[in-house]
C-alpha positions, 0 to 999 in steps of 0.5 A: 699236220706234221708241219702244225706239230713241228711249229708247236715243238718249236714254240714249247721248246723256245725259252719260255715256253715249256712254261706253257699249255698246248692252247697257251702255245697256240694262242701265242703263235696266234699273237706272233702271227697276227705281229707278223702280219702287221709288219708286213701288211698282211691281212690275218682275217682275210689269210684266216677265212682261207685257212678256214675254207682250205681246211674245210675243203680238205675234210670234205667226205667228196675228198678221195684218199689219193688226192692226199693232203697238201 
């Protein structure tokens, strides 16, 4: 969560985006992201079906308190 909380700083303090909503933000780190994958041919949907099963992973009630988050 602090490194998610230290990108979204970045973008809000960038140049114009102290102009914009927490979900404007975020949603231009999306835009940002899915430009970066196009130039590197990188599969968005594919890393977001990861991300998705990660996070559902490391929310799981099995998941013991020593284990940490990554």
């Amino acid at each position: 969560m602090k490194r998610a909380n230290a990108a979204m700083e970045t973008y809000t303090l960038s140049g114009d985006g102290w102009r914009r909503s927490p979900g404007e933000t975020l949603q231009q780190v999306l835009v940002d992201l899915l430009h970066w994958c196009d130039d590197t041919q990188r599969d968005f949907d594919a890393a977001m079906g990861r991300a998705r099963a990660r996070h559902t992973a490391e929310n799981s009630p099995w998941r013991t308190r020593s284990e940490g988050s990554p």
